[in-house]
Backbone bond lengths (Angstrom), bond angles and torsions (degrees), N, CA, C in turn:
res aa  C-N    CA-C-N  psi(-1)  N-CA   C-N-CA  omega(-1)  CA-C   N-CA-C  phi
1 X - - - 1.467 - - 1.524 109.51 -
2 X 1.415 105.82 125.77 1.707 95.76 -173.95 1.625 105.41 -68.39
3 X 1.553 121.61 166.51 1.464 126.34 -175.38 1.610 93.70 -59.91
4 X 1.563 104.22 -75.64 1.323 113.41 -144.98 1.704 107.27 -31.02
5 X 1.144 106.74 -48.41 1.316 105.92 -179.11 1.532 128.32 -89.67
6 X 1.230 109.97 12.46 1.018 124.76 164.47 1.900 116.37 -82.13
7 X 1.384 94.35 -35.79 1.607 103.66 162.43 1.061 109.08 -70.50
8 X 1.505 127.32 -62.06 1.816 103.98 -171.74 1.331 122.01 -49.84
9 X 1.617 118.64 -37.61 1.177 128.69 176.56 2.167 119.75 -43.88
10 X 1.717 81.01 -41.45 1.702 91.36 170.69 1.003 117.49 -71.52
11 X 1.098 116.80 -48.74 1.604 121.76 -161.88 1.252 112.69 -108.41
12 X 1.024 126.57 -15.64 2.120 120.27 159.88 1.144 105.15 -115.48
13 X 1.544 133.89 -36.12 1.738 113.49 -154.21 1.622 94.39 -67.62
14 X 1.341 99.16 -66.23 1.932 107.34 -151.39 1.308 99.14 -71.57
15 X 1.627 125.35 -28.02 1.546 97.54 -171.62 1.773 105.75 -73.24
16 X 1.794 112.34 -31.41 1.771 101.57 167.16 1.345 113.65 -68.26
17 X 1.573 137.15 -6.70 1.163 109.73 177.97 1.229 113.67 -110.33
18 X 1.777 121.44 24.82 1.147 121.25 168.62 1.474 111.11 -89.14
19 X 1.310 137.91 2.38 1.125 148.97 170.38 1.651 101.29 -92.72
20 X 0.969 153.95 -18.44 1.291 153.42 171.17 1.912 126.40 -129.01
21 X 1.271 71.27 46.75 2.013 76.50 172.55 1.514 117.62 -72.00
22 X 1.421 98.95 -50.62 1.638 82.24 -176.70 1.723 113.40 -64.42
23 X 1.081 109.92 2.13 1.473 100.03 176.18 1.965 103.26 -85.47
24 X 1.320 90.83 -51.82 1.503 84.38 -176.47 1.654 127.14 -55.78
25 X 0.904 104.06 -49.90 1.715 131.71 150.48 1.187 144.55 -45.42
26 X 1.397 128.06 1.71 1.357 154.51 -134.02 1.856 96.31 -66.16
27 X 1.587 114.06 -53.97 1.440 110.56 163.59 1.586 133.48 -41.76
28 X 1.426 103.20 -1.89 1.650 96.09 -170.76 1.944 83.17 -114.86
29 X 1.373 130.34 -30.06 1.311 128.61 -160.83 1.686 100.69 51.90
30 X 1.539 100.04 89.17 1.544 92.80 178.55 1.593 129.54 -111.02
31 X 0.981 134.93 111.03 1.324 149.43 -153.77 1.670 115.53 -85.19
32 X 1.598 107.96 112.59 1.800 113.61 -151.60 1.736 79.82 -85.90
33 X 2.013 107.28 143.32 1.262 118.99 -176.26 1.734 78.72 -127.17
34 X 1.553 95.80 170.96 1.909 95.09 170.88 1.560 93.89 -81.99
35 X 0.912 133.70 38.59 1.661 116.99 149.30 1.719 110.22 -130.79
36 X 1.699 106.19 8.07 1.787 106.09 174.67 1.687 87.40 133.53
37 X 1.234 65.38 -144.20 2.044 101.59 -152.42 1.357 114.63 -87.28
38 X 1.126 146.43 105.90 1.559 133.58 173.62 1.704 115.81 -121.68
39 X 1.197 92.34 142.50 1.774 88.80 171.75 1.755 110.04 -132.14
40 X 0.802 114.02 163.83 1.609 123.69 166.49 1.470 121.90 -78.12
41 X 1.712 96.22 -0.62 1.915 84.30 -172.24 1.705 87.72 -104.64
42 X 1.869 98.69 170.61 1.403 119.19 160.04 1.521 116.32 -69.39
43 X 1.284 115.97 173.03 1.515 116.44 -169.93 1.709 98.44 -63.42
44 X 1.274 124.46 -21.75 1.344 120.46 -157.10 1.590 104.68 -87.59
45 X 1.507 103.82 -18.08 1.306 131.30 178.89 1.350 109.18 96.37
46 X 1.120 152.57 -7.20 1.192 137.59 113.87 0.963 145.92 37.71
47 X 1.331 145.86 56.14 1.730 141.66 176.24 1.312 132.16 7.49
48 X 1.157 141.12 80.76 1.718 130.82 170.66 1.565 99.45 -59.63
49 X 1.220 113.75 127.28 1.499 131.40 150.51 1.510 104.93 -18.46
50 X 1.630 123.84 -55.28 1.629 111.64 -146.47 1.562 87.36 -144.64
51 X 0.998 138.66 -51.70 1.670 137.74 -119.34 1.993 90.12 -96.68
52 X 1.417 101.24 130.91 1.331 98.01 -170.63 1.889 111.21 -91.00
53 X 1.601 98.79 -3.05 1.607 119.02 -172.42 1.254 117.53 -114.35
54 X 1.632 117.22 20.92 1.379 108.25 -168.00 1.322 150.81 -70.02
55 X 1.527 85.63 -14.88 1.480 121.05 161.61 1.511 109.81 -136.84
56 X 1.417 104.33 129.12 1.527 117.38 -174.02 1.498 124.40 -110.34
57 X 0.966 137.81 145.57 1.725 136.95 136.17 1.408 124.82 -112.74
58 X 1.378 102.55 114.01 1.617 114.47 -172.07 1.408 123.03 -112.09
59 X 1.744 96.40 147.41 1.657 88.08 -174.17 1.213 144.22 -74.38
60 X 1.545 93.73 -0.43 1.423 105.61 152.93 1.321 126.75 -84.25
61 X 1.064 130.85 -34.38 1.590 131.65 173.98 1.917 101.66 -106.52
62 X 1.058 110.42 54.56 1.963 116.66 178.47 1.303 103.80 -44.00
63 X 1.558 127.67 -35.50 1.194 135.35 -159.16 1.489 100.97 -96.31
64 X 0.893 140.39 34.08 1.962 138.69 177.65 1.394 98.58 -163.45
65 X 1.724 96.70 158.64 1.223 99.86 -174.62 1.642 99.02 -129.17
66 X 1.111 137.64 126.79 1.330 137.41 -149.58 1.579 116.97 -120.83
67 X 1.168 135.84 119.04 1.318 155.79 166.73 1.430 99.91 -68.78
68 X 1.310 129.34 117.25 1.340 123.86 166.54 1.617 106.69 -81.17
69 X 1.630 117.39 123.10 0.963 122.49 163.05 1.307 95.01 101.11
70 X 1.396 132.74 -9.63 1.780 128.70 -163.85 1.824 95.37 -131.10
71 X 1.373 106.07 -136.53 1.172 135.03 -177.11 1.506 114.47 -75.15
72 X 1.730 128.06 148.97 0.913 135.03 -155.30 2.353 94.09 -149.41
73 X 1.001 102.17 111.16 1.692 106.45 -170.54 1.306 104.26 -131.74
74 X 1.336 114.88 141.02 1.831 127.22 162.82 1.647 86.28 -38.06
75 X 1.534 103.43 171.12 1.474 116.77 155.66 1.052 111.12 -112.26
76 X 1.610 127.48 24.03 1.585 119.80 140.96 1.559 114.41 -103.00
77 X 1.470 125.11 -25.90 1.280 119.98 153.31 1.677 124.37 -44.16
78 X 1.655 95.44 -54.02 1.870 96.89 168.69 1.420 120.64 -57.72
79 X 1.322 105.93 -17.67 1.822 103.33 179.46 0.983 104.97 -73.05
80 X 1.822 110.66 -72.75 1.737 115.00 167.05 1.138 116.11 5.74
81 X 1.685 108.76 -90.04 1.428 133.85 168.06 1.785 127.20 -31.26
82 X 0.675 96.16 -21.77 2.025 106.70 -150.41 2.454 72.52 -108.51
83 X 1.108 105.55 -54.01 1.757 96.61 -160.06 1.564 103.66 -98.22
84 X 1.527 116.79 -10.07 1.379 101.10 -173.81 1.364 99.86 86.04
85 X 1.170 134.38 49.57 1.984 113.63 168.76 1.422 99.38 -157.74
86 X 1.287 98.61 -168.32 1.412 120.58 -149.48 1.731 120.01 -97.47
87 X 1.135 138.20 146.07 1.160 125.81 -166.81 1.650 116.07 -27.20
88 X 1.818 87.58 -81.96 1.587 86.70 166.13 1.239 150.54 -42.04
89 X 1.134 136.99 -26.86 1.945 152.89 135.04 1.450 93.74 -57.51
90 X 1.074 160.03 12.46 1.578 130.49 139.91 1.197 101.07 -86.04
91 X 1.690 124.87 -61.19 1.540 128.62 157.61 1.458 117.03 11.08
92 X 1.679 95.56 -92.30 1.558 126.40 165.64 1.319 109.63 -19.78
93 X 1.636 118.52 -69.20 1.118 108.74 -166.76 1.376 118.86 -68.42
94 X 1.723 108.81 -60.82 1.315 88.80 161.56 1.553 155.12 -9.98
95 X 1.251 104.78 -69.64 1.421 129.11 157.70 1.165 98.46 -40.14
96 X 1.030 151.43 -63.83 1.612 144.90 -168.05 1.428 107.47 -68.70
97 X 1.035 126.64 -60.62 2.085 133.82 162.84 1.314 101.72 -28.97
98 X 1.694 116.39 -50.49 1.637 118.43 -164.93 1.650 102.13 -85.69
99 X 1.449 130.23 23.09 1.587 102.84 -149.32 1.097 155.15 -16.28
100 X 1.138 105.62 76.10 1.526 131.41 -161.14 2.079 98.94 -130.80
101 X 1.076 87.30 137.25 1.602 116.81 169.14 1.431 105.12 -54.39
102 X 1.375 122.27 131.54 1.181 113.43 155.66 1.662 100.64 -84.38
103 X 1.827 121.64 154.44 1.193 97.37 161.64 1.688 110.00 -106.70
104 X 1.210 111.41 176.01 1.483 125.13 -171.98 1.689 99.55 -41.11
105 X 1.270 104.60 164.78 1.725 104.43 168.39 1.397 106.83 -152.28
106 X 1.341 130.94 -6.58 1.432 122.53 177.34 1.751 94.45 -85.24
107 X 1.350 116.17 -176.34 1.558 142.73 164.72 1.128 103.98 21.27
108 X 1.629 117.08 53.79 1.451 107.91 161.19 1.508 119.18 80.94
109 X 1.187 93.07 -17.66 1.756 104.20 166.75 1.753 106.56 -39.48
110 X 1.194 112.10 -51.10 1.874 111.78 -170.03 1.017 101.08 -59.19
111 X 1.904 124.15 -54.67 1.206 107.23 169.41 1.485 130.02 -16.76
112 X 1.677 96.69 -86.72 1.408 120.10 -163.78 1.686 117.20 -44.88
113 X 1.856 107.25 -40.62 1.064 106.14 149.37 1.753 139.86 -27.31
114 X 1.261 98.51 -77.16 1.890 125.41 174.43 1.905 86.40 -40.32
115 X 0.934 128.45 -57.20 1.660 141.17 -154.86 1.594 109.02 -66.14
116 X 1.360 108.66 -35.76 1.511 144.40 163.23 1.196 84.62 -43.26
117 X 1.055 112.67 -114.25 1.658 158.58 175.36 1.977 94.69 12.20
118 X 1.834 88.65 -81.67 1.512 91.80 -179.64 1.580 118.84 -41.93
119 X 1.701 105.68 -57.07 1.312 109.83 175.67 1.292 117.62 -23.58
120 X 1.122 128.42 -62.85 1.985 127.61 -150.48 1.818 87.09 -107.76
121 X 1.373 120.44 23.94 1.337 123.78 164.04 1.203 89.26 -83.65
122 X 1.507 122.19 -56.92 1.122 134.29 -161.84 1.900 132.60 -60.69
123 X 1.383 65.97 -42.80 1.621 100.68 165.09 1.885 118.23 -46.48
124 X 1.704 93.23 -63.16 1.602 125.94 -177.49 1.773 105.73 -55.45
125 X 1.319 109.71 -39.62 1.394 97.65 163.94 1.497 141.66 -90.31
126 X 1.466 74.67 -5.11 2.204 80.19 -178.27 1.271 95.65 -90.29
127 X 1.459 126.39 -20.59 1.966 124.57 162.45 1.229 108.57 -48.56
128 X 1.693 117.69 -71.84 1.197 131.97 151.77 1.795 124.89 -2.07
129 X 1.407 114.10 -66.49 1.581 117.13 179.79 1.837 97.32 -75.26
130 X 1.016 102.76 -36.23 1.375 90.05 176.58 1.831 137.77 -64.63
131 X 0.772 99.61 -68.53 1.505 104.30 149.59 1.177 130.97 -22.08
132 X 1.737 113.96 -52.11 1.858 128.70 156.26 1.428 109.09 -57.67
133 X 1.768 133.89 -43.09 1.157 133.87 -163.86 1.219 132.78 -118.65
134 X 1.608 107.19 -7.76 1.429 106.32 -165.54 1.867 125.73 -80.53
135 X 0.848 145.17 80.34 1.555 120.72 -178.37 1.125 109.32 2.46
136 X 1.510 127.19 -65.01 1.535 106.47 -140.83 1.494 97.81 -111.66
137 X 1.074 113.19 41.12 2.347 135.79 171.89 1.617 84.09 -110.84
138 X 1.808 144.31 -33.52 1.314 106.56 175.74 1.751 145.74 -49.24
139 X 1.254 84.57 -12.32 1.947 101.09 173.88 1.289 90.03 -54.75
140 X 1.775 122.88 -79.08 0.910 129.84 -146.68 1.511 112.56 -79.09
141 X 1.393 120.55 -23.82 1.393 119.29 164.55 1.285 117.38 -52.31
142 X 0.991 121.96 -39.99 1.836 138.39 -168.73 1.912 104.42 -83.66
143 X 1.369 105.17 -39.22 1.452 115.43 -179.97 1.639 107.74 -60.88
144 X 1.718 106.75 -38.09 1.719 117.26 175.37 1.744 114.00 -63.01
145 X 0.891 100.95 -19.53 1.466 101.63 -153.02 1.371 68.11 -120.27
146 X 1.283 173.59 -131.19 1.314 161.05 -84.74 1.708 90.15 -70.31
147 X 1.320 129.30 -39.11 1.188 108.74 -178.35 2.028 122.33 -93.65
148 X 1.313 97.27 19.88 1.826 121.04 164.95 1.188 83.49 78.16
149 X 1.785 146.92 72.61 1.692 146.05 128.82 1.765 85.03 -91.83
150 X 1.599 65.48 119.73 1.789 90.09 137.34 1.574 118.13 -77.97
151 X 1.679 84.12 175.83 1.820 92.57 173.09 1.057 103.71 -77.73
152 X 1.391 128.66 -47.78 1.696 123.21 -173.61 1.475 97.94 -61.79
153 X 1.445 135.66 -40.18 1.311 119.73 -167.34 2.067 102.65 -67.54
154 X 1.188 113.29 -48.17 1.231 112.27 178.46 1.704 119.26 -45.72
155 X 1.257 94.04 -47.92 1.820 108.35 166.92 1.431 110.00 -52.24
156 X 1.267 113.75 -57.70 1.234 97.28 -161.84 1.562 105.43 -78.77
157 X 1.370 138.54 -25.29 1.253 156.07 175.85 1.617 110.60 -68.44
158 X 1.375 111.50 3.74 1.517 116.03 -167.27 1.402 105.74 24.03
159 X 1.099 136.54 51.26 1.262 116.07 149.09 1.353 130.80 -54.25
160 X 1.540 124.24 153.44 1.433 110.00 -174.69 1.993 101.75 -151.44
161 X 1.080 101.16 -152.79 1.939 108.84 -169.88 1.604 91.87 -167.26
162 X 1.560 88.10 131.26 1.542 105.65 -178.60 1.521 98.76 -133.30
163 X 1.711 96.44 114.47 1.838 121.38 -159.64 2.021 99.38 -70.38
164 X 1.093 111.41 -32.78 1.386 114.68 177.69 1.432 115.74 164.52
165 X 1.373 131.40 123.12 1.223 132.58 -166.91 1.512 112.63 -33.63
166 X 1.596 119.21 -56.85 1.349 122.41 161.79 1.446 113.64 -32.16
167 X 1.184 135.29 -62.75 1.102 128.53 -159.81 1.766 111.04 -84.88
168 X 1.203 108.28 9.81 1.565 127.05 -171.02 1.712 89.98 -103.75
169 X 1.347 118.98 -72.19 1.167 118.23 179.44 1.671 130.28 -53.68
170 X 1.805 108.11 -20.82 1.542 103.12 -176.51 1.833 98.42 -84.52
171 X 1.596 110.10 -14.89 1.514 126.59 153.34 1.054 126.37 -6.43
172 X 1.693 86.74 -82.51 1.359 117.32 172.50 1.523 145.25 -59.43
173 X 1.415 107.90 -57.45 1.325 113.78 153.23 1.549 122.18 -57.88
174 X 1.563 123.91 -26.41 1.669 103.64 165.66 1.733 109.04 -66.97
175 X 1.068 109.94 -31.52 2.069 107.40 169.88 1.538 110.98 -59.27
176 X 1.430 116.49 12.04 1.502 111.49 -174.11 2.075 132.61 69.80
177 X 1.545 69.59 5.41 1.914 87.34 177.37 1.687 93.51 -63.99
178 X 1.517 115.45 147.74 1.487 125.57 147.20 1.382 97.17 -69.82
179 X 1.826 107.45 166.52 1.349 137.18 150.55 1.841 112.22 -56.16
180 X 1.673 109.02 -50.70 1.516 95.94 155.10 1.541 152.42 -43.45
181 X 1.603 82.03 -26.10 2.161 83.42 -170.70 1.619 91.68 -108.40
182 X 1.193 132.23 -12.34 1.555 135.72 168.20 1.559 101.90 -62.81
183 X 1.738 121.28 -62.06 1.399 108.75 162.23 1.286 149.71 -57.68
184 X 1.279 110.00 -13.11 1.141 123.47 172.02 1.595 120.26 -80.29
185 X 1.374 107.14 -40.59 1.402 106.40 -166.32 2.067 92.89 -103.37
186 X 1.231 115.04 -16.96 1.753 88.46 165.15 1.255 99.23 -132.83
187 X 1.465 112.57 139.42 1.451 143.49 -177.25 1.630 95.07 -114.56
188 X 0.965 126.82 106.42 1.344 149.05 -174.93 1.274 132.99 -109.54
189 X 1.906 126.00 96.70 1.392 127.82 178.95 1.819 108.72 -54.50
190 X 1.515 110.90 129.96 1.666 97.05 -166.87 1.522 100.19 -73.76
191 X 1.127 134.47 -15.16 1.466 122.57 150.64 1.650 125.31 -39.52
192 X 1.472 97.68 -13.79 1.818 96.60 -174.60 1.628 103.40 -83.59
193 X 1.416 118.52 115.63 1.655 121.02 164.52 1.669 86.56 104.14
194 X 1.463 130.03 19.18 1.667 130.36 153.29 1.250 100.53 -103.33
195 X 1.460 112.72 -89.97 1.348 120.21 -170.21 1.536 111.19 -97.20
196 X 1.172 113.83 -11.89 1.713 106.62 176.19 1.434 111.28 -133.87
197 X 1.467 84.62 92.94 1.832 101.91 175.42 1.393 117.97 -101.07
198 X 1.197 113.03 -6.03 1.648 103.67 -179.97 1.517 104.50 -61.30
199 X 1.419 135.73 132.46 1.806 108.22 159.69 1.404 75.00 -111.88
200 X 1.833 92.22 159.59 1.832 143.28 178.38 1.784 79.12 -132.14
201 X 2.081 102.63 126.87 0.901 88.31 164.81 2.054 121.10 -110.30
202 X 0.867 157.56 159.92 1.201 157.92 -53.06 1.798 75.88 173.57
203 X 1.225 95.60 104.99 2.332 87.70 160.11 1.976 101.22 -140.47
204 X 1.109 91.87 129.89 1.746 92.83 154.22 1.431 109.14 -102.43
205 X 1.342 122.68 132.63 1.826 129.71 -160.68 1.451 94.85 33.35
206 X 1.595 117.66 -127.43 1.599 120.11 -169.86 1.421 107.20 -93.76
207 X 1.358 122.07 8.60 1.538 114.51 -177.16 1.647 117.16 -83.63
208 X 0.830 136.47 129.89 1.461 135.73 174.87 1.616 111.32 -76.04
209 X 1.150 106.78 102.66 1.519 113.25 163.68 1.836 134.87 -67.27
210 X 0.983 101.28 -34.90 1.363 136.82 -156.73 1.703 158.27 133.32
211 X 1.215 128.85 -151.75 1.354 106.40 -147.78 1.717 77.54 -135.30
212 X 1.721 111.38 146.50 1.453 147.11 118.59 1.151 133.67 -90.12
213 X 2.107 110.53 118.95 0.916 100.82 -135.30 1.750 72.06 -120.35
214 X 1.546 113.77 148.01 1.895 92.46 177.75 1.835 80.56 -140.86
215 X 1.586 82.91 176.86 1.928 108.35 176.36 1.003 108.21 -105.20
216 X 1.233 103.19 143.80 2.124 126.29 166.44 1.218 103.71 -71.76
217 X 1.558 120.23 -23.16 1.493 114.62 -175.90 1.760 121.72 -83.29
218 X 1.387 117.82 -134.25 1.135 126.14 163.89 1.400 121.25 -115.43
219 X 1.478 106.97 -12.37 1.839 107.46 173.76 1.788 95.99 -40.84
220 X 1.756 80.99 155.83 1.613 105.16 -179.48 1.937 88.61 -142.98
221 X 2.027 88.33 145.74 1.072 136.06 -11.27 1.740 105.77 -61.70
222 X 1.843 100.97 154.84 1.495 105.04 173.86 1.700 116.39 -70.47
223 X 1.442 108.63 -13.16 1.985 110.65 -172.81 1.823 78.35 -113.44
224 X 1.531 100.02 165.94 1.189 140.78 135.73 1.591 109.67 -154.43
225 X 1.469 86.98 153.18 1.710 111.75 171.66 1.266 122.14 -115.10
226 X 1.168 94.64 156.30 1.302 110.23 -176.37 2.016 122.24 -86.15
């Protein structure tokens, strides 16, 4: 199994498709307990007479799918298995159950992806200091708190303030970003960092997708994205 995708698989597939098993799973009808997933059928899917846990998914092991008393399989091995196919088409499907993106995997694509990713990590916190520091983020500081956010709610909501695309991008390139991977990864309404400085940032599971950017004022529309 190549790495790269062996990481997305860790760190985006199963933790988004632990929120949607019974969708992926539909043959087992699996029923979420506060310790996961349980169904009444055997791995084959199959009926147990009595046992309401006979096959499990737990939040400690999110990534297996467990036969009590039997067999214990990835839930891309059980796909394999369960449809007849091939690594990649369990992947696939998955990924589609979890809605989540697969990202590219030929020519460096995973790279460029992962590179993405960090990028508007990077991005998400210089919104972040801004918003805490900027002079001209008091509109919008005052606009938060006129609409009852706390600081912890803002924290935890990453909210942030983006001072002007220019000053986002000369940002960037002192972090050693090119002008290439800055264009690539933000596509930018030139209204973003005029009238719509709030950023909301954008995550599928823990991955950062991107940014919603809205106004303190009355311009319409009140969102744009990025």
């Amino acid at each position: 199994m190549n790495d790269n995708i062996t990481d997305w698989i860790n760190s985006e597939l199963y933790p988004s498709l632990y929120n949607n098993i019974d969708l992926a799973f539909p043959e087992h009808k699996f029923r979420e307990t506060r310790n996961g997933w349980q169904s009444k059928t055997y791995l084959d899917s199959s009926p147990h007479k009595s046992r309401q846990d006979k096959t499990v998914i737990t939040k400690k092991a999110p990534a297996c799918i467990l036969e009590q008393g039997g067999e214990a399989l990835s839930l891309i091995e059980y796909v394999k298995r369960r449809d007849n196919i091939e690594f990649i088409d369990a992947v696939k499907k998955l990924a589609h159950a979890a809605r989540v993106e697969l990202p590219p995997l030929k020519n460096g694509g995973f790279k460029e992806y992962k590179e993405r990713v960090a990028l508007l990590e990077v991005v998400n916190s210089y919104f972040i200091y801004c918003l805490e520091t900027s002079k001209n983020a008091q509109a919008f500081r005052d606009y938060l708190n006129m609409r009852g956010y706390s600081k912890d709610d803002v924290k935890k909501m990453e909210l942030g303030f983006i001072p002007s695309q220019q000053k986002l991008n000369t940002y960037l390139l002192s972090k050693s970003y090119t002008q290439t991977q800055i264009d690539a990864a933000l596509k930018l309404d030139n209204r973003i960092g005029k009238s719509h400085s709030l950023t909301i940032p954008f995550r599928s599971s823990t991955s950062l997708k991107g940014f919603k950017f809205r106004t303190a004022g009355e311009e319409l529309p009140k969102y744009l994205n990025s």
